[in-house]
C-alpha positions in Angstrom: -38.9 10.1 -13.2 -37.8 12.8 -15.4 -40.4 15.4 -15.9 -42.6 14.9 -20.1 -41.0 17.8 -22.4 -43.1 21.4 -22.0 -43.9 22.9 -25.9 -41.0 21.0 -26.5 -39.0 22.2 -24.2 -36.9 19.0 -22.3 -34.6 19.2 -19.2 -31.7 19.0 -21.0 -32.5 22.6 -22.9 -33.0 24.2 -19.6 -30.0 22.8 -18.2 -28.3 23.1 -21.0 -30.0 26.9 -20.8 -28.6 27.5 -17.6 -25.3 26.6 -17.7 -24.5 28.5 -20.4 -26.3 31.8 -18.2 -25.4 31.6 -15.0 -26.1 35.0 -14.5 -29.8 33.8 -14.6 -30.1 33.6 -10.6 -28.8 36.7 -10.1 -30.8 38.2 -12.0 -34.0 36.2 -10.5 -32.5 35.8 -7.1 -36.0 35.3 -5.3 -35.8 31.4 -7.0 -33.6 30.2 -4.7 -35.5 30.7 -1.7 -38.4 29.7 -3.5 -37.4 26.6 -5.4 -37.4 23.3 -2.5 -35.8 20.2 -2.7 -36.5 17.0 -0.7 -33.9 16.5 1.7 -31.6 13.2 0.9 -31.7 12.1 4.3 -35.5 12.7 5.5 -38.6 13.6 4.3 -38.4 17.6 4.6 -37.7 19.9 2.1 -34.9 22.6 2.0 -34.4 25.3 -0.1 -32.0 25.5 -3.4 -29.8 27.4 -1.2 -29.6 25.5 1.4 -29.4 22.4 -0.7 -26.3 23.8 -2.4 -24.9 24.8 0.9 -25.6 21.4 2.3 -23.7 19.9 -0.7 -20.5 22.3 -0.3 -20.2 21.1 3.3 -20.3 17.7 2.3 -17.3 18.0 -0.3 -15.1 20.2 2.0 -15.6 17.1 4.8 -14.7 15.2 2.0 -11.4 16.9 1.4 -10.5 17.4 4.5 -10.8 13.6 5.3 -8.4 13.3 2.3 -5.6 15.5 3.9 -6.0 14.0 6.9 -5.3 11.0 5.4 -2.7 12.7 2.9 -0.8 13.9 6.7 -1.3 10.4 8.2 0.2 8.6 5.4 3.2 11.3 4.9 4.2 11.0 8.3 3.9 6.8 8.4 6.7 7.1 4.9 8.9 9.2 6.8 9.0 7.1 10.1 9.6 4.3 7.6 12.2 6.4 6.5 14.1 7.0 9.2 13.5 3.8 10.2 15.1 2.3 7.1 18.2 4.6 7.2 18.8 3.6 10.6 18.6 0.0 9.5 21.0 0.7 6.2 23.1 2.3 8.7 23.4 -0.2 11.6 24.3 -2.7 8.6 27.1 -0.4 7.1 28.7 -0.5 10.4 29.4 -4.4 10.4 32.8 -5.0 10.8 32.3 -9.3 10.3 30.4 -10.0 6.7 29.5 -13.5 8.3 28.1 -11.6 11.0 25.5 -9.7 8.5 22.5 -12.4 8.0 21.3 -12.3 12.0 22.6 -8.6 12.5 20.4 -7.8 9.0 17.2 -10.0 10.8 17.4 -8.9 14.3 18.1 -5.1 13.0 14.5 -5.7 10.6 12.9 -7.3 13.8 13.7 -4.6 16.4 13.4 -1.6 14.5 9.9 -2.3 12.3 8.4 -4.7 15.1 8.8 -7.8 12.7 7.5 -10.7 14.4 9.3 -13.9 12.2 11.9 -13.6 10.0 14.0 -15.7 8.0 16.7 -15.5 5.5 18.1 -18.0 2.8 21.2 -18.0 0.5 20.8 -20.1 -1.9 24.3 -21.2 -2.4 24.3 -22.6 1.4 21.7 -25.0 0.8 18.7 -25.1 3.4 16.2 -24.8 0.7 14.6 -26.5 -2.7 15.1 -25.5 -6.3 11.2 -24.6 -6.5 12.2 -22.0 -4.0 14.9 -21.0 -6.0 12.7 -20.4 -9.2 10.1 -19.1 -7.0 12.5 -16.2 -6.0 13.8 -15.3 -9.1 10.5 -15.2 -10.8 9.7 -12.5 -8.3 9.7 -8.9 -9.9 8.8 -7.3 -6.9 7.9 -8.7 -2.9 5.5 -11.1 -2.7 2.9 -9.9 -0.1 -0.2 -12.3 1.3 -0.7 -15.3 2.7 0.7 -18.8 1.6 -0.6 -21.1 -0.3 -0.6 -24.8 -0.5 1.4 -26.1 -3.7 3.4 -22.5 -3.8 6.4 -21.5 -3.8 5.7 -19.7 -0.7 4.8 -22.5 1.2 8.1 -23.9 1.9 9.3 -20.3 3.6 6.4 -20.0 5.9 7.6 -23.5 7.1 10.9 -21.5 7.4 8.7 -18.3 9.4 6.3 -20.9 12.0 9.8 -22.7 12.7 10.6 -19.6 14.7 7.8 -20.0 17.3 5.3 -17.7 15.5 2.0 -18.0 14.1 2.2 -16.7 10.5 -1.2 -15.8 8.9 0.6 -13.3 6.4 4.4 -12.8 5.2 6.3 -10.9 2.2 8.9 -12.9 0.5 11.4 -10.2 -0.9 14.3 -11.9 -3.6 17.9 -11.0 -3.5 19.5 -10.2 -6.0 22.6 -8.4 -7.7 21.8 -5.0 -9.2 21.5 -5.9 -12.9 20.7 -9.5 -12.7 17.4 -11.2 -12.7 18.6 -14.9 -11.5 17.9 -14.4 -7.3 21.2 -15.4 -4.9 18.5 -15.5 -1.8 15.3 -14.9 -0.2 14.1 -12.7 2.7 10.7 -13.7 4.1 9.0 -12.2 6.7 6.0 -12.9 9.0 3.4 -11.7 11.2 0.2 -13.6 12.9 -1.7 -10.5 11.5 -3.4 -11.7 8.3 -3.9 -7.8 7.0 -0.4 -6.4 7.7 1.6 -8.2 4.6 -1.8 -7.9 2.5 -1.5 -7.5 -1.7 -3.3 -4.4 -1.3 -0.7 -2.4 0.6 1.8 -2.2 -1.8 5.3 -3.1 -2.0 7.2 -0.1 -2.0 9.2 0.1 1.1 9.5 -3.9 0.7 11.6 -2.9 -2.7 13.5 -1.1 -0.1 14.7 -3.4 1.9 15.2 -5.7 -0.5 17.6 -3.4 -2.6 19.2 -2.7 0.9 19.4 -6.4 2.1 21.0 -7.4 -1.3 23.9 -5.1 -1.2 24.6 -6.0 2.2 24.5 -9.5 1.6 26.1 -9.8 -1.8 29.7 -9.6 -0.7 28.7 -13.4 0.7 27.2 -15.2 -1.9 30.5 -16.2 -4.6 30.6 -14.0 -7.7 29.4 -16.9 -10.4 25.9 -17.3 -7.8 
């Protein structure tokens, strides 16, 4: 509870007093060994000093845990990075277009430890028109778990088909460069319900979708 006003005199005026001097402590130095706070974790007291220096250890922990975390995530982008080129690369080096759609899934599955994966061009067949308008009403990957009555219910069919337990997938639309209707749909699975979570972002699943539709283009026929 904040302290009544002294001869009218309130907290704010002497904060307000002692921002604006800072010099104040230097010039009554004695305070701050004087002056004792109760200790946010127990029931001692420490001094102003030690209160402050308490506080300053606290933030620099702080930081630090943020570069740490700042190194650990710079170093995960660039193995993804490598990782991806490799893929891009691997693909590139397909002599057989009809060859690409299992190279393309075995490459992902291999490489980024992918457990289910499954592809669909649309102008094969193999899938319904909700899937179709699913796909190109994506803007960006789709990332979570299915949901009954979804679009993304009919390609975690496609994902379990493969032997695997699927408790989170990202559905990633193909597409030409410049066009919004979708030729196909990449989905991909894991039985680990947090790696393919809406909160991880979808960056490096723009990626591979970018890379996966130039690949794949050349097969789908120009008017799809």
């Amino acid at each position: 509870m904040s302290a009544a006003p002294l001869d009218g005199i309130t907290e704010a005026d002497i904060a307000n007093y002692l921002a604006a001097n800072p010099s104040f402590f230097e010039r009554h130095a004695e305070l701050l060994h004087h002056i004792q706070l109760s200790h946010p974790l127990g029931h001692r007291t420490v001094s102003l000093q030690e209160r402050q220096a308490e506080m300053l250890r606290e933030r620099i922990k702080g930081l630090e845990r943020k570069i740490i975390e700042m190194i650990r995530a710079g170093t995960e982008n660039l193995g993804h990075f490598e990782k991806l080129q490799a893929w891009t690369l691997a693909l590139i080096q397909v002599q057989d277009p009809t060859d690409l759609p299992a190279r393309l899934q075995a490459e992902l599955r291999d490489r980024f430890l992918i457990p289910a994966t499954a592809l669909r061009l649309f102008h094969d067949g193999g899938c319904s028109d909700e899937v179709r308008q699913f796909a190109t009403d994506l803007l960006e990957p789709y990332c979570g778990v299915h949901e009954a009555g979804s679009g993304s219910t009919e390609p975690a069919q496609w994902l379990a088909s493969e032997g695997q337990a699927v408790a989170s997938l990202a559905l990633i639309p193909l597409r030409r460069a410049g066009q919004r209707e979708a030729f196909g749909l990449l989905a991909l699975g894991s039985p680990d319900a947090t790696r393919y979570s809406a909160e991880k972002g979808t960056e490096f699943l723009i990626r591979v979708g970018e890379v996966a539709s130039a690949a794949l283009a050349r097969l789908v026929p120009a008017n799809d």
